[in-house]
C-alpha positions in Angstrom: 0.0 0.0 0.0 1.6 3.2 -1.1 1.5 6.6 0.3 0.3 5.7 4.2 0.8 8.7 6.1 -0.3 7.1 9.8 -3.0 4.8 11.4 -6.0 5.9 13.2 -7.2 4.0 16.2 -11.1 4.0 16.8 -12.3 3.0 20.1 -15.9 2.2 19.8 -16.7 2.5 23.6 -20.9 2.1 23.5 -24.3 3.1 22.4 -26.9 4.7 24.5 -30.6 4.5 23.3 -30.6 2.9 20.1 -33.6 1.8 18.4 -35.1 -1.6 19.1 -35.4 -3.8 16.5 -36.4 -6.7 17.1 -39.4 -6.8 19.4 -38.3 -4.2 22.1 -34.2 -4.8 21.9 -31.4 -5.3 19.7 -28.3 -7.1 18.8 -26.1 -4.2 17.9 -22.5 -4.3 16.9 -20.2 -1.0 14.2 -19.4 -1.3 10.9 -16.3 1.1 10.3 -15.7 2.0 6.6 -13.2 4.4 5.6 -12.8 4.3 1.8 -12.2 0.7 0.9 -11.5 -0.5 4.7 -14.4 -2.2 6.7 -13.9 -3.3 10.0 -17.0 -4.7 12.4 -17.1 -5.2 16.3 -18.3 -7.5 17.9 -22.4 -8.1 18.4 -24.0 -7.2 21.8 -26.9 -9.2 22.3 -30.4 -8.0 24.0 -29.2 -4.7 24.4 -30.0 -0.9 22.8 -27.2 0.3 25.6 -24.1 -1.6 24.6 -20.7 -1.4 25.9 -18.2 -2.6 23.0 -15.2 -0.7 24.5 -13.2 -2.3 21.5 -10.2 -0.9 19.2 -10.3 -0.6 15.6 -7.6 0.3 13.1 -8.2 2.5 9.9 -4.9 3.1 7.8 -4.6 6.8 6.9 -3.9 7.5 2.8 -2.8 10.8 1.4 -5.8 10.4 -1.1 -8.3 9.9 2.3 -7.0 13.7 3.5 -6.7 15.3 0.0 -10.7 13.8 -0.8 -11.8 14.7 3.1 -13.0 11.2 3.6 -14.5 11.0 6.5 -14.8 7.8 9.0 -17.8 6.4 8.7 -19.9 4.6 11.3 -23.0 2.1 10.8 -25.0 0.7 13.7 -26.7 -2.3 13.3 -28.8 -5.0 14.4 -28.1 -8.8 14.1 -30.6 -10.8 12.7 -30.1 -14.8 12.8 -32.7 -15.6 9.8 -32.8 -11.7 7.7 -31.1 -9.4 6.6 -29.4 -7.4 9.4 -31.0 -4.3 10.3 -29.7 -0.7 10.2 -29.9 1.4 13.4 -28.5 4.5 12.3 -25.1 6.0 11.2 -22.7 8.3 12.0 -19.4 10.3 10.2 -16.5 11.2 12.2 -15.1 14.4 10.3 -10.7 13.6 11.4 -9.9 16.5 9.7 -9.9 18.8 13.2 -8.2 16.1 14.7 -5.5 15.9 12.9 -4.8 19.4 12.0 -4.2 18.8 16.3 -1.8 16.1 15.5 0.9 18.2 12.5 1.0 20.8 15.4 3.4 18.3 16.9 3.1 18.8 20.4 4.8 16.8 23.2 4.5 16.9 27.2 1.4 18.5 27.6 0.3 18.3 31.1 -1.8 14.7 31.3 -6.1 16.0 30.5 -4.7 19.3 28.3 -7.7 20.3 25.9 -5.8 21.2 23.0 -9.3 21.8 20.8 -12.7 22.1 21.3 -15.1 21.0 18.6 -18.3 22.7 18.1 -21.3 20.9 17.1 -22.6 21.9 13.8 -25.0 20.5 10.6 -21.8 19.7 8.9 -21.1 16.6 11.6 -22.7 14.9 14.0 -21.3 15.8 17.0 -24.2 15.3 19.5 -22.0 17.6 22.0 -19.2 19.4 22.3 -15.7 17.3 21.2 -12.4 17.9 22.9 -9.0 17.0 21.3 -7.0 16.1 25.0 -3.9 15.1 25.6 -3.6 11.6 27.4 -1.4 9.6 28.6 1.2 11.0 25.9 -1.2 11.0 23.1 -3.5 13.1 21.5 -6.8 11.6 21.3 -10.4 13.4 20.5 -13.3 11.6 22.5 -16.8 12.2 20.8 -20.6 11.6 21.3 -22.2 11.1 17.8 -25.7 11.4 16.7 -27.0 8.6 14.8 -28.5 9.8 11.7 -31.7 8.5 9.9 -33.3 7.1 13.0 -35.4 8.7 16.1 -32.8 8.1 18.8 -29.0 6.8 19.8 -25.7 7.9 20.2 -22.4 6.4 20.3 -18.9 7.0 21.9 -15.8 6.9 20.4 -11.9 8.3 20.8 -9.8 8.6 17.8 -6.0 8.2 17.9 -3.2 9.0 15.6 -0.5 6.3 15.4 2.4 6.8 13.5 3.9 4.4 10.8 7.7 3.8 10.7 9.2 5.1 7.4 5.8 6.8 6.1 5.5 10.9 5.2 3.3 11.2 8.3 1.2 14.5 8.5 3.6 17.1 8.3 4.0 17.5 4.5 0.4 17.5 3.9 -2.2 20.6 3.9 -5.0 20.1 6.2 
């Protein structure tokens, strides 16, 4: 794979309120597709608050930044004899994020907001999003609004990993 500038970890931490879909629960588990990667936690069973609290890794392209492609998130419901259902969905914009990560910066005191994202129409950010610094990372914790359904919500952290021998971040315009 040419041109990887980094890897993104996603923790997918939990939902809160999704819809039910079967009869009054769920069986939820997260699709993660960023361009041509998928990646899928695990199922949840009998539950419309799960706790997943599992890591995911996206590799990080040139072409991803240079087309804005965001992170993309789909909730959904396991079904043993159909077609599994859709519970909502979600983008994670990384382009605040890592315009955090080229600054560069090293020993920030442990819980330093470095950003704060606002919620707007043009993500879905149910509340306010802080790039922190912790444990000598940078990492941005959010709370996303499902799309296309009535409720849910879901909690993640992204984090910037760096590849050995790739451009990384500082040659590129963000």
């Amino acid at each position: 794979m040419d041109n990887i500038l980094g890897l993104i970890r996603i923790r997918i931490k939990r939902g809160s309120n999704l819809i039910a879909r079967d009869s009054r629960t769920s069986d939820p588990y997260v699709v993660v597709t960023m361009a041509q990667q998928t990646l899928k936690t695990a199922v949840v069973k009998d539950n419309c608050h799960p706790e997943w609290n599992e890591e995911l890794t996206l590799y990080i392209q040139d072409k991803d930044l240079k087309t804005n492609t965001p992170i993309q998130l789909t909730v959904c419901d396991k079904d043993t004899f159909s077609v599994d259902d859709k519970m909502g969905e979600a983008d994670i914009d990384i382009k605040p994020y890592l315009q955090c990560v080229k600054m560069g910066l090293t020993d920030l005191p442990e819980g330093h907001v470095v950003k704060m994202v606002q919620p707007d129409r043009t993500n879905c950010l149910a509340e306010e999003s802080r790039c922190i610094w912790r444990n000598g990372k940078l990492v941005q914790e959010m709370s996303l609004r499902l799309k296309n359904v009535k409720s849910g919500e879901i909690f993640v952290e992204i984090e910037w990993m760096d590849v050995t021998d790739s451009k990384g971040l500082s040659e590129f315009e963000l």
